[in-house]
Structures are given as structure tokens and as C-alpha cells.
C-alpha positions, -999 to 999 in steps of 0.1 A, spaced: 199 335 358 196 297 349 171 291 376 152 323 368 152 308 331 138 276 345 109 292 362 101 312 332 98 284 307 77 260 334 54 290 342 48 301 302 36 262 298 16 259 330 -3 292 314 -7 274 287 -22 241 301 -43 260 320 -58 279 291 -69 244 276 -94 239 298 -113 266 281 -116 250 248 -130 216 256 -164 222 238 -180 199 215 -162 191 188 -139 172 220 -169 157 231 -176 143 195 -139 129 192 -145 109 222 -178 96 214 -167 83 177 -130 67 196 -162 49 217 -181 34 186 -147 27 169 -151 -8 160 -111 -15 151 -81 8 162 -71 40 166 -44 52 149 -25 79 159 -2 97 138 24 126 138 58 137 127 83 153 146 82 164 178 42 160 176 53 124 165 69 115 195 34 130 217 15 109 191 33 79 207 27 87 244 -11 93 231 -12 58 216 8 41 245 -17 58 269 -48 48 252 -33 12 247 -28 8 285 -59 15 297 -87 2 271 -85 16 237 -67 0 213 -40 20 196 -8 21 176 13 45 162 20 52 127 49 74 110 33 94 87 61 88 62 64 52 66 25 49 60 30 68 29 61 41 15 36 12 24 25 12 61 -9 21 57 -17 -13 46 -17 -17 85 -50 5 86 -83 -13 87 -119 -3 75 -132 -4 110 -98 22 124 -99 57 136 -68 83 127 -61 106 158 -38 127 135 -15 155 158 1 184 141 6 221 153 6 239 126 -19 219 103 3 216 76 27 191 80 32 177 45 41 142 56 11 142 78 -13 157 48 -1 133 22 -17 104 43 -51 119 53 -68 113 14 -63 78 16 -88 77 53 -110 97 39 -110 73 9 -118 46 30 -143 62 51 -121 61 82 -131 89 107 -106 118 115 -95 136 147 -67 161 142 -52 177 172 -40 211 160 -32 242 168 -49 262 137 -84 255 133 -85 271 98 -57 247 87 -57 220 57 -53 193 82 -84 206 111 -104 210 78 -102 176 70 -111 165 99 -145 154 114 -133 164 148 -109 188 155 -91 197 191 -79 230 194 -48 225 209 -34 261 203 -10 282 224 -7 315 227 33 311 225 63 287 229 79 287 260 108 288 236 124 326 239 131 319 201 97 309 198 113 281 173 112 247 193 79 231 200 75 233 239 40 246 247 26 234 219 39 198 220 30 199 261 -5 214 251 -12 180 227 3 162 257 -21 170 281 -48 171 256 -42 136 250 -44 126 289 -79 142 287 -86 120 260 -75 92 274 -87 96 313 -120 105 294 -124 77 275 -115 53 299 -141 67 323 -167 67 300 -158 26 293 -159 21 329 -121 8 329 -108 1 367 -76 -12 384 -81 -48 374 -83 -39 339 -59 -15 340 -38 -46 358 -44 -68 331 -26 -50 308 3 -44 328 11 -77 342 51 -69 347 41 -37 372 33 -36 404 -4 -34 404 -4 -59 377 11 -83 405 -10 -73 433 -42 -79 411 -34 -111 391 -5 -131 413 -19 -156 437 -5 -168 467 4 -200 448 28 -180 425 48 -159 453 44 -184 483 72 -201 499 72 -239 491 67 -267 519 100 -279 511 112 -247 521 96 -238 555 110 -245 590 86 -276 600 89 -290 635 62 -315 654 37 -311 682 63 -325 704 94 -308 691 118 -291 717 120 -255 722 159 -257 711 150 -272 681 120 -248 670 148 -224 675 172 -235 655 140 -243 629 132 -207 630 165 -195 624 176 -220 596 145 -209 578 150 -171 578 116 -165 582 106 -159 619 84 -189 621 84 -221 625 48 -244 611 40 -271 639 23 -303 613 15 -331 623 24 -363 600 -2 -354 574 13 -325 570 -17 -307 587 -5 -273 605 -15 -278 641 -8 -243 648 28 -220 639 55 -206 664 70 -174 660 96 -151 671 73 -135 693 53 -166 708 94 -174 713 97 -141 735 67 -148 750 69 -186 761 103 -170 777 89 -144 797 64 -167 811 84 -198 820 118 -185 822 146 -213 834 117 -239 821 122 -228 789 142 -254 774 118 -281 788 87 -270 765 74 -285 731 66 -266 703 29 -275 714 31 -256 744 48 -222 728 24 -222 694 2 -201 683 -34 -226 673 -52 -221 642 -34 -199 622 -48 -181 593 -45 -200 562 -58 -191 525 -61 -212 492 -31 -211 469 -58 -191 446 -63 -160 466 -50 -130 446 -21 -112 462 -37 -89 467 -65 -99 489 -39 -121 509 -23 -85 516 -56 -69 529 -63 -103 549 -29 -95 567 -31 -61 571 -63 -64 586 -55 -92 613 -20 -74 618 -1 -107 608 35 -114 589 24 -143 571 -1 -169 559 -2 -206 558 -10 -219 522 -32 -247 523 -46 -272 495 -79 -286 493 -73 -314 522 -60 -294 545 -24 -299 539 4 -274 542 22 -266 507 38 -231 514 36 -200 537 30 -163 520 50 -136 539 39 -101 543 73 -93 532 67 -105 497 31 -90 495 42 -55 511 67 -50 482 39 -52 459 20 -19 473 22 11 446 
């Protein structure tokens, strides 16, 4: 019974969603153009359950190009709408139209000239009257058996809001690295604006042998630096080439019991791939995916080794 419940409630909303597509028409098309010439803010408002949609909206709009906060509609009427500028748009949500808290606030935009959108889901209501654009966000009925708690229609001003947003941000042009710029703490964020300087492995920190180092000592190099490689510099500090666990498997197989008599010199890998400590994460993961490698030497300007990027760190990073 629960599960048939379940199914009910998620199939009455996706009706409902579905049913939006139908009323995108120009007064939606409007709405997006003046959120486009909106020289401040937009401010979106709601009480209630439509409130807490209002939020999402203005959280979704912040994150990817249009500037927006949220206002309580009784809060701006005890004083917060000093926060509203000339130059702001009010995206206004309620359902029914008539939510008092919601109406109270709407004389003092159009006092100041602000434009209007209202999200509703009456277009003969006080509020979509008001308006100069209003998005018919109506539903045909709650997914509520009661037909008392907002569920369609606060999913219905959801989704609405996405196609403001998605549209909006299209029409702007807004792409990944913008997108990153404003979420600097996620993972595309990293990928986009880290550089290799900022998640590398300091020199100080890397298994370092010499040209003429002996195999026994490499190894114990590579495993006292927990990284599966060891960088072969010479006194400069200039990488002469880098010996892994494989080129370790390798030199093995090839010179069995004269193992222990080789140098690092004769096991290394020469002229491994190195990048600038200013390469974005992100294009230091493609450069290793692409030559099918674990890491990269980190190199300053003369040449010098200061720190090794592994794919380790980089791979985490992927969405």
C-alpha cells in the first residue's frame, strides 16, 4: 500500500511537470529578456512553502550568472526592503496569487519602478495582475490526496525556476569556467581554477636519488616516498629523467642477478613530462590522461625540479 502510495504521488507530479511545457509562451520569454537587461539584482520573494522554492530559484540563479538574493516577504515589510535597489528585479512566487504577506510588498516596486515577475498559479490573481510578466505555474491538482499541502504546485515553481535559470544562463553564454568561478570549494571549481603549484607535492617531499644512485637505494627511495617514483636530479636540481615501479620491474626482467649492480641512470625513464607550476588542474589531468602517465614533474622557470603532481590527486577531482 505504501509503495503503491509512493508511485501515485511521484506519477501525479511528473503529470504535472510535464504539462508545463505547454505554457511557456511569451510572457516567459519576456521575464527572461527583462532578468537579461536587469542592471542590479534580482530579488526573489515568497512565503511559505513557495518561500523556500523562492530560495532554491535565487541560489540557482546566483550560481550560474545572475545575481540574486532572497527576501522574506515579511521581513521586507518590517524594514528589509531597504535592501532593494532602483536598478533590481522582484521574481515574486506565490500559488494562489494572494498571499497577503507577499501583496503587501509589491506597491512599494511598483513605486519605484522596479519590474515584476510573479510565478503563480492563477493568472486572474491580485499578484499575476500586478505583474509585468507573469508565469503560469498552475497545476491541475496537488499530489496531496487532501489536496491541502503544496506538492505539485511548489514542484511546478521548482522546475519552472530551472527553466529560468538554464535559460538565462544560455542566453548569457555562461560555461564551466564561469560556472567554476563561483564554486571554488567543488569539484569543478578545483579542476578549473587549482594549479599544479597548489596540489603538487613539494621537492622537499619527493624520493630524489642521483644519476649514479644504486638500484637498492632507488628502492628504498621509492618506497620511503609512497609514491611509486623516484626523480633522478642532478646537483642543480635538474630532473635527468624519473624511475618508477615499473621501469623497477622492468630493469629486473632484463638483467636479472645484475640487478643490484645498476644506477638509477641505467633503470630511468629520460625526459619525463614536466609542466609549469601554472597549468590549471585540469589541463595537467588531460595531459596525463592522454600520455597514459601517473604523474608529472613540476618545473620552475630554470628548469629546476620543485614538486611532482600525481594523477592520484588530479583523478579525485573528476565530477
Amino acid at each position: 500500500m505504501v509503495k503503491e502510495r509512493a508511485k501515485r504521488v511521484i506519477k501525479a507530479e511528473a503529470e504535472e511537470i510535464a504539462a508545463l511545457a505547454g505554457r511557456i509562451d511569451a510572457q516567459f520569454e519576456g521575464a527572461v529578456e527583462a532578468i537579461l537587461r536587469c542592471g542590479g539584482k534580482v530579488i526573489v520573494s515568497g512565503m511559505g512553502k513557495s518561500g523556500i522554492i523562492a530560495q532554491k530559484i535565487a541560489s540557482t540563479f546566483a550560481s550560474t550568472g545572475t545575481p540574486a538574493f532572497f527576501l522574506h516577504p515579511a521581513e521586507a515589510y518590517h524594514g528589509d526592503l531597504g535592501m532593494a535597489a532602483k536598478d533590481d528585479l522582484l521574481l515574486v512566487l506565490s500559488n494562489s496569487g494572494e498571499t497577503d504577506e507577499v501583496l503587501k510588498i509589491v506597491p512599494f516596486f511598483q513605486d519605484q519602478k522596479n519590474p515584476i515577475v510573479a510565478m503563480t498559479g492563477r493568472g486572474d490573481s491580485t499578484l499575476a495582475k500586478a505583474a509585468n510578466f507573469h508565469i503560469d505555474c498552475s497545476v491541475s491538482k496537488e499530489a496531496c490526496g487532501l489536496q491541502l499541502a503544496p506538492t505539485s504546485s511548489t514542484t511546478a515553481m521548482l522546475v519552472m525556476g530551472d527553466a529560468l535559470a538554464v535559460s538565462l544562463m544560455e542566453e548569457r553564454g555562461f560555461n564551466e569556467e564561469g560556472f567554476a568561478r563561483f564554486h571554488p570549494g567543488g569539484q569543478l571549481g578545483r579542476r578549473l581554477l587549482a594549479r599544479a603549484e597548489h596540489e603538487m607535492i613539494g621537492f622537499e617531499k619527493l624520493a630524489i636519488v642521483s644519476p649514479k644512485t644504486p638500484a637498492i637505494e632507488v628502492l628504498h627511495a621509492i618506497s620511503a616516498g609512497k609514491m611509486g617514483v623516484a626523480i633522478v636530479c642532478d646537483d642543480r636540481r635538474v630532473p635527468a629523467g624519473i624511475v618508477t615501479d615499473g621501469d623497477i620491474r622492468r630493469s629486473a626482467e632484463a638483467n636479472q642477478e645484475r640487478f643490484f649492480t645498476l644506477k638509477a641512470e641505467e633503470m630511468m625513464s629520460v625526459n619525463p613530462v614536466a609542466i609549469s607550476p601554472k597549468m590549471r588542474l585540469i589541463d595537467a589531468e588531460e595531459l596525463m590522461d592522454s600520455r597514459k602517465i601517473h604523474q608529472v614533474i613540476v618545473q620552475d622557470d630554470a628548469g629546476r625540479i620543485i614538486g611532482v603532481l600525481p594523477y592520484r590527486l588530479s583523478q579525485k577531482e573528476k565530477r
